[in-house]
C-alpha positions in Angstrom: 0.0 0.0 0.0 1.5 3.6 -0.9 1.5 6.2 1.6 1.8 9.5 0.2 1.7 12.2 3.5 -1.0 14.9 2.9 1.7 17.9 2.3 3.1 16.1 -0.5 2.5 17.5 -3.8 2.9 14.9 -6.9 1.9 16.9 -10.1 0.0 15.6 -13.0 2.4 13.4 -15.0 4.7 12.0 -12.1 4.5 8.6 -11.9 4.9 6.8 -8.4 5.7 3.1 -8.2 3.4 0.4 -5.8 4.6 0.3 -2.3 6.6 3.8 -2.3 6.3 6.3 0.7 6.5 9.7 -0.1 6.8 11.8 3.5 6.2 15.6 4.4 6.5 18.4 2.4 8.0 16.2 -0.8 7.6 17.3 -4.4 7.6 15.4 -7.4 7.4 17.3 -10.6 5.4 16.7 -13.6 7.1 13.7 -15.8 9.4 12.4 -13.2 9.3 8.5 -12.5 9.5 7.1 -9.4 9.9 3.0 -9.0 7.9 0.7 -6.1 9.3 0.0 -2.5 10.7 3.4 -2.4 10.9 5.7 0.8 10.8 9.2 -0.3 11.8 11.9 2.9 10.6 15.1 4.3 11.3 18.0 1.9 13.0 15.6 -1.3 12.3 17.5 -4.4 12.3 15.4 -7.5 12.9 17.2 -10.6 10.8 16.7 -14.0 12.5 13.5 -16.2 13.7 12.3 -13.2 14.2 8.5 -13.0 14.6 7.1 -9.6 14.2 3.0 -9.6 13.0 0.3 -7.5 13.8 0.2 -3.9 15.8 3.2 -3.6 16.1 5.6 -0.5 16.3 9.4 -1.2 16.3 11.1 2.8 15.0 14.3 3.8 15.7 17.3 1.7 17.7 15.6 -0.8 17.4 17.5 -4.4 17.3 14.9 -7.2 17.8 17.6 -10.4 16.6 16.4 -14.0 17.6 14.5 -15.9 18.9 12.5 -13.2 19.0 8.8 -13.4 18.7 6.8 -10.2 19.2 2.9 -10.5 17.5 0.3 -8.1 18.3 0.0 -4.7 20.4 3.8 -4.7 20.6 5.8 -1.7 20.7 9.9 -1.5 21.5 11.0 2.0 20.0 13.9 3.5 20.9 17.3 2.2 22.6 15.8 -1.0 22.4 17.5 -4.3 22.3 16.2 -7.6 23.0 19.0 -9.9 21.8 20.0 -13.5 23.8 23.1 -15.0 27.6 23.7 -15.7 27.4 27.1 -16.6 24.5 28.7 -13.9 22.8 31.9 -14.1 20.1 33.6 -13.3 20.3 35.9 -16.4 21.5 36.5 -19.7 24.5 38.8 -20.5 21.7 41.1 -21.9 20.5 41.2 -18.3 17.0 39.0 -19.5 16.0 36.2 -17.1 17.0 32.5 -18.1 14.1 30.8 -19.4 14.7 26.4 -19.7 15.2 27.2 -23.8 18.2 29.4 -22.6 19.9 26.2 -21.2 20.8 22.5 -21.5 20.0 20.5 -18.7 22.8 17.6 -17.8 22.3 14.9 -15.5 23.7 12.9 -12.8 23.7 8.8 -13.2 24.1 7.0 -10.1 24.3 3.0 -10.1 22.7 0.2 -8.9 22.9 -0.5 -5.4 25.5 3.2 -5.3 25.2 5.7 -1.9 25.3 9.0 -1.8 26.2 10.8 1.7 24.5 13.2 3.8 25.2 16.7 1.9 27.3 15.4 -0.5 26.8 17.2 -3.8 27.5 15.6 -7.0 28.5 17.9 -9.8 26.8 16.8 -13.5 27.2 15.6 -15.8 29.3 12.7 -13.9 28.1 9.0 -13.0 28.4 7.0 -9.7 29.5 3.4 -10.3 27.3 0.9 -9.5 27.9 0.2 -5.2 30.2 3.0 -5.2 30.5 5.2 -1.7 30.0 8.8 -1.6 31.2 9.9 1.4 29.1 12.5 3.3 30.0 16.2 2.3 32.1 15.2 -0.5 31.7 17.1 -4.2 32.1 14.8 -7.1 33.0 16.6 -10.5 34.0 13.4 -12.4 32.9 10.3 -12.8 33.1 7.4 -9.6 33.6 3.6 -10.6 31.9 0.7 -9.6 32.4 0.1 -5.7 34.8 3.1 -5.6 34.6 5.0 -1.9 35.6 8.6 -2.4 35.9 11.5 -0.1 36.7 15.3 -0.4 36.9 17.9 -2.6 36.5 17.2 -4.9 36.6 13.9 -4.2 38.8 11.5 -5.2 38.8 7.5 -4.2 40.2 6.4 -1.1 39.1 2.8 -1.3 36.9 0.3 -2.3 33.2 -0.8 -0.5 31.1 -4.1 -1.4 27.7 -4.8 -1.8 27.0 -5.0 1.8 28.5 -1.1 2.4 31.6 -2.1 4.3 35.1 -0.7 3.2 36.9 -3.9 2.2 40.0 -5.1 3.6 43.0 -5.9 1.0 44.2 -9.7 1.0 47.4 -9.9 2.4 48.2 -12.9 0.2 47.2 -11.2 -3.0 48.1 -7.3 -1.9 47.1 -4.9 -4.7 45.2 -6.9 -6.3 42.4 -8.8 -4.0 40.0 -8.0 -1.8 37.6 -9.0 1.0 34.3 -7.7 2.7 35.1 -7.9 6.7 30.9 -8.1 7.1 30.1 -10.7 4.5 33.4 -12.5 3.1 32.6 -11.6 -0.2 35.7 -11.1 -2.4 36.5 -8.5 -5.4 39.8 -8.5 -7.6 40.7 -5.2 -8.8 42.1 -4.6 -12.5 43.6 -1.7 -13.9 41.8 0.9 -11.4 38.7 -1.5 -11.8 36.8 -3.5 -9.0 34.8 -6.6 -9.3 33.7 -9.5 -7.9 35.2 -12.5 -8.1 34.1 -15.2 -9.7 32.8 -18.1 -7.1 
């Protein structure tokens, strides 16, 4: 059953999947897509031609910009910001106010299973691997591979997390090249900068 709090406004168009919880004060705009078993916070705005998939967790006051592109099971901490414009202004060198014709909108891509930390702001066009890490507070301006953990900024990697969220722990016996979830046993090689996991 959804439950969609009564100060949240979904506009014509959205589309919100079975099961999803939208909580206070949340917007969705006109056009943007919302999969089932999501929990929507307090205050999230969704952005028209947003895509947000199954099972995913956006917390209170995250800003989802479009054409952002959330895969199943991704998480936006609260206060995070996926951003739509390179060049932002609020007017034209003539001194006219911006109008949508007067720019192109560029999206943020963030991968299956991928988390995004409390005010974290991610910096489009880029796209976050699939189980990457954003730490909180971090500012990603390029693109984040699959299981990557990165911090600062602008954030760069500073390890490597597994499905189950943990920073993974290198294997002594391979060093450089394997390693191991300390939560779930799970082991990944890494490649050329690349993570994956190994095969069973």
């Amino acid at each position: 059953m959804d439950r969609i709090d009564a100060t949240a406004v979904v506009e014509d168009g959205a589309q919100i999947g079975s099961a999803t919880t939208l909580w206070q004060y949340a917007h969705v705009r006109a056009g943007a897509r919302i999969g089932s078993e999501c929990t929507v916070g307090r205050g999230v705005y969704v952005g028209p031609g947003a895509v947000v998939g199954d099972r995913c967790k956006l917390q209170n006051y995250a800003l989802v910009y479009e054409p952002a592109v959330l895969e199943d099971g991704a998480f936006v901490g609260p206060g995070a910001v996926l951003t739509n414009d390179l060049n932002p202004r609020a007017v034209n060198p003539d001194g006219t106010p911006k109008s949508a014709a007067d720019w192109d909108a560029v999206g943020v891509w963030v991968g299956r299973g991928a988390a995004i930390g409390a005010r974290a702001v991610c910096v489009a066009p880029v796209r976050i691997g699939a189980w990457a890490t954003v730490a909180a507070g971090a500012v990603v301006v390029r693109d984040v591979p699959d299981y990557a953990l990165v911090a600062g900024v602008p954030a760069r990697r500073i390890g490597w997390v597994g499905e189950a969220g943990h920073r993974l722990k290198e294997d002594t016996a391979e060093a450089g090249t394997a390693w191991v979830c300390p939560a779930t046993g799970t082991r990944y090689t890494e490649d050329a900068g690349r993570l994956r996991r190994a095969e069973a």
